[in-house]
C-alpha positions in Angstrom: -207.8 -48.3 25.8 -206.8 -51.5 23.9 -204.2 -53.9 25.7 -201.5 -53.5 22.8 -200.9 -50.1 23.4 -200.2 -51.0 27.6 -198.3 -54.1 26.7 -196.3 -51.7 24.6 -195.8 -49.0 26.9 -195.1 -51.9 29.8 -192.3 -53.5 27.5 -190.6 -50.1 26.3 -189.9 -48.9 30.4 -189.1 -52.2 31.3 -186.6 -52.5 28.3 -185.3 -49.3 28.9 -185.3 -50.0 33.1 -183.3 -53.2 32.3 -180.8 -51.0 30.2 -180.2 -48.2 32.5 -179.6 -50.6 35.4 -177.2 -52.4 33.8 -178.9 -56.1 33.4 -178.3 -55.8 29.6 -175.0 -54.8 30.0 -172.9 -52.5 27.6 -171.7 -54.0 24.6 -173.7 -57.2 24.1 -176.3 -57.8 21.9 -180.0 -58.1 22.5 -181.7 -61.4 21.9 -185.3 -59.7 20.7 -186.6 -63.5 21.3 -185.1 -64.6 24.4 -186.2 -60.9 25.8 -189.8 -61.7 23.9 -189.7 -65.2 26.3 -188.5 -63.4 29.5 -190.8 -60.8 29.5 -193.5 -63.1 28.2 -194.8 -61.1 24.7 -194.3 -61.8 21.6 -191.3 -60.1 19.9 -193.1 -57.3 18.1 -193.6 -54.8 21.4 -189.8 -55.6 22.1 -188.2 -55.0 18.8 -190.7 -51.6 18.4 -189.4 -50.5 22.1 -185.6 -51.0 21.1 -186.4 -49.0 17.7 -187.5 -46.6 20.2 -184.4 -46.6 22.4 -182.3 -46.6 19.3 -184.0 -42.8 18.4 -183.0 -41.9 22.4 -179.0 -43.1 21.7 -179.8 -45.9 24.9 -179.6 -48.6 22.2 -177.9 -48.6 18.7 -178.7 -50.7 15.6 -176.3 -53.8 14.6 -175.1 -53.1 11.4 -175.9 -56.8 10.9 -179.0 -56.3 12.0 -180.8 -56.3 15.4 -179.4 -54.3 18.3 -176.6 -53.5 20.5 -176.5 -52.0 24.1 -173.7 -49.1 23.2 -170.0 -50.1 24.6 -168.8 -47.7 27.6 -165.7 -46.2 26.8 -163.7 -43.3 29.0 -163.6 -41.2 25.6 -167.4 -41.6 25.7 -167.7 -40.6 29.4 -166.0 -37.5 29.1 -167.8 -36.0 26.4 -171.1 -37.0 27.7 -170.1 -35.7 31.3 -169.0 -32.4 29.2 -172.0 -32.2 27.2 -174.2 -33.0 30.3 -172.5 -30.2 32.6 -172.7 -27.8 29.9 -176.7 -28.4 29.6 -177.5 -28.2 32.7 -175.5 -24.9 33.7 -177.3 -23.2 30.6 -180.2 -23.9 32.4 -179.6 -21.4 35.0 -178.9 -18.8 32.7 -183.3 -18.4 32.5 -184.5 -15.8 35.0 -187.8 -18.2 35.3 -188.7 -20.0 38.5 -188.4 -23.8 38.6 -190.4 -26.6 38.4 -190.6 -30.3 39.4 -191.0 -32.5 41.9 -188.1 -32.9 44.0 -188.5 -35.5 46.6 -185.8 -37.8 45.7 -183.2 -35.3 46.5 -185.0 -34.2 49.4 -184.8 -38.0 50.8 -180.9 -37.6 50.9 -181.1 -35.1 53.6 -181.7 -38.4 55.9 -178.9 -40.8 56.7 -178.2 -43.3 54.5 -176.3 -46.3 53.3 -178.0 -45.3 49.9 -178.0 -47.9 47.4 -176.3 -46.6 43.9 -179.8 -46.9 42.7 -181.0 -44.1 45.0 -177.9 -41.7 44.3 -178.6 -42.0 39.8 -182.4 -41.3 40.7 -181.2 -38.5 43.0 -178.9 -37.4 40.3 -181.6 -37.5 37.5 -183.8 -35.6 39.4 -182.1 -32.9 40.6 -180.2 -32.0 36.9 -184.0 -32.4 35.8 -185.3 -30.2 38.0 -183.0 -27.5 37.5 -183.2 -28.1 33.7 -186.9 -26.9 34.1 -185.9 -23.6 34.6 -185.9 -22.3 31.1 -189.3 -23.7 30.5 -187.9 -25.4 27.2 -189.1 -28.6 26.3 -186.3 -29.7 24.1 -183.6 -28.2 26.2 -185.5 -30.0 29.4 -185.2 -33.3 27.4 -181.6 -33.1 26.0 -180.7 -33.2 29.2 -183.3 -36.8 30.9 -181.6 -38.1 27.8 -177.5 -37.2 28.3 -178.8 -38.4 31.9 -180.2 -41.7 31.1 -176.8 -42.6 28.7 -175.2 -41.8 31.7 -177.2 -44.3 34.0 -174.8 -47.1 34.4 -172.0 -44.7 34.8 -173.8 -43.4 38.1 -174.4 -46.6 39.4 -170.8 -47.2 39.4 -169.6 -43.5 40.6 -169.5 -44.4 44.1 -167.1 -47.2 43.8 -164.7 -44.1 42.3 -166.2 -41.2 44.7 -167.1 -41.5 48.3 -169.2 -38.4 48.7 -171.7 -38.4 46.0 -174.2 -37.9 48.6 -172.6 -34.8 49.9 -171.8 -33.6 46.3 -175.7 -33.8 45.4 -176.9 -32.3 48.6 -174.3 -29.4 48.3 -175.9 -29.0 44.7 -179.7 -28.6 46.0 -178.7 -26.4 48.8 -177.4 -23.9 47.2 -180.2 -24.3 44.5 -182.6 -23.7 46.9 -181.5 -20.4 48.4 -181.0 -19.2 44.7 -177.3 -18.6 44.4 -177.1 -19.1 41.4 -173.2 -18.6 40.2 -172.3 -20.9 43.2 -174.8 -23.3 42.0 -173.3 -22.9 38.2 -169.6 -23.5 40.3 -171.0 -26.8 42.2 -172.4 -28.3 38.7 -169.0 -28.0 37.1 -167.1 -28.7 40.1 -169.2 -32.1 40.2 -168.6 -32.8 36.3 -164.7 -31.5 36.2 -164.6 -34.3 39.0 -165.9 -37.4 36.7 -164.4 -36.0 33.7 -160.9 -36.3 35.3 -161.9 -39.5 36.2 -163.6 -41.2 33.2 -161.6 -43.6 33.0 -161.8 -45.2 36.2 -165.6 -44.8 36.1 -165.5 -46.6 33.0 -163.4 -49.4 34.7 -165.3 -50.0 37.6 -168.5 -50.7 35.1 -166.6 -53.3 33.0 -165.0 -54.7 36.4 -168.2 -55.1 37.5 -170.8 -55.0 35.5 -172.9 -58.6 34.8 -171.6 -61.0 32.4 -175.2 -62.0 31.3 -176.9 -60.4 28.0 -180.9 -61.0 29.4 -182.2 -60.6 32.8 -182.4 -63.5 34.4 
């Protein structure tokens, strides 16, 4: 294998990575050269990688060219909480058995602190996992992507919940034994929750968020 197809592959998760975790933060602009500099390429695999991320909704295009990271808005949270719920209960309507790997999850059965990264990968891979059930490949990605555009806003969901551990957990359990109406009750339980409560979500990301449009 050539090196341009890695170095492509290398710059597309790390742009992504550097999305979802917030170091290009919501709203600004991406510099294609200073990124280029940081990550030490040239600007081609970065400007294909965000054409990339524009076709997954993680990045949009400038209508005066280049690229944006999208704004966070409460508007936005809601419906993509709504739309995420929604996928992920349908899921369970498949009589099929699941599939996955679900180790992260498993992890939160031991005592934390657990840092907000730990919780969105928890998160991702649970609503993954279950999404697996109706062995649909588009259905199983509709939901990684309503999960990645909802990244940042699970990093900032336990400054607005203190039990997101417990809500997860809860989530799996039941999953596990195979109840499944309960399990369709938790997921919108844990949805109805942050939809009441966009708008602080989005709050605590602008509060906090960094102020800095490349990764240092």
């Amino acid at each position: 294998m050539s090196a341009e197809p890695i170095t492509a592959d290398r710059i597309y998760r790390r742009l992504k990575q550097d999305i979802l975790d917030g170091i290009l933060r919501p709203g600004a602009p991406l510099v294609v050269q200073a990124l280029a500099d940081h990550y030490g390429v040239s600007i081609s695999p970065v400007r294909d990688s965000a054409h990339q991320l524009v076709g997954e909704q993680i990045l949009v295009s400038n209508q005066g060219g280049g690229f944006v990271v999208p704004p966070v808005t409460a508007d936005m949270l809601r419906d993509l909480y709504t739309w995420h719920g929604y996928l992920v209960r349908h899921a369970l309507k498949a009589k099929a058995p699941f599939q996955g790997d679900l180790e992260p999850i498993k992890a939160l059965d031991r005592h934390g602190p657990f840092h907000p990264r730990e919780l969105r990968d928890a998160a991702n891979n649970l609503f993954s996992f279950i999404g697996s059930r109706p062995k649909n490949a588009v259905h199983a990605r509709a939901i990684i992507m309503a999960g990645d555009r909802l990244a940042i806003a699970r990093l900032h969901e336990p400054l607005v919940f203190d039990n997101v551990q417990e809500e997860l957990l809860s989530i799996w359990n039941l999953t596990e034994i195979g109840r499944d109406a309960a399990v369709r009750e938790a997921i919108w339980a844990y949805h109805r929750r942050r939809i009441r409560r966009a708008s602080i979500v989005a709050h605590q990301i602008l509060s906090n968020i960094s102020s800095f449009n490349t990764p240092k």
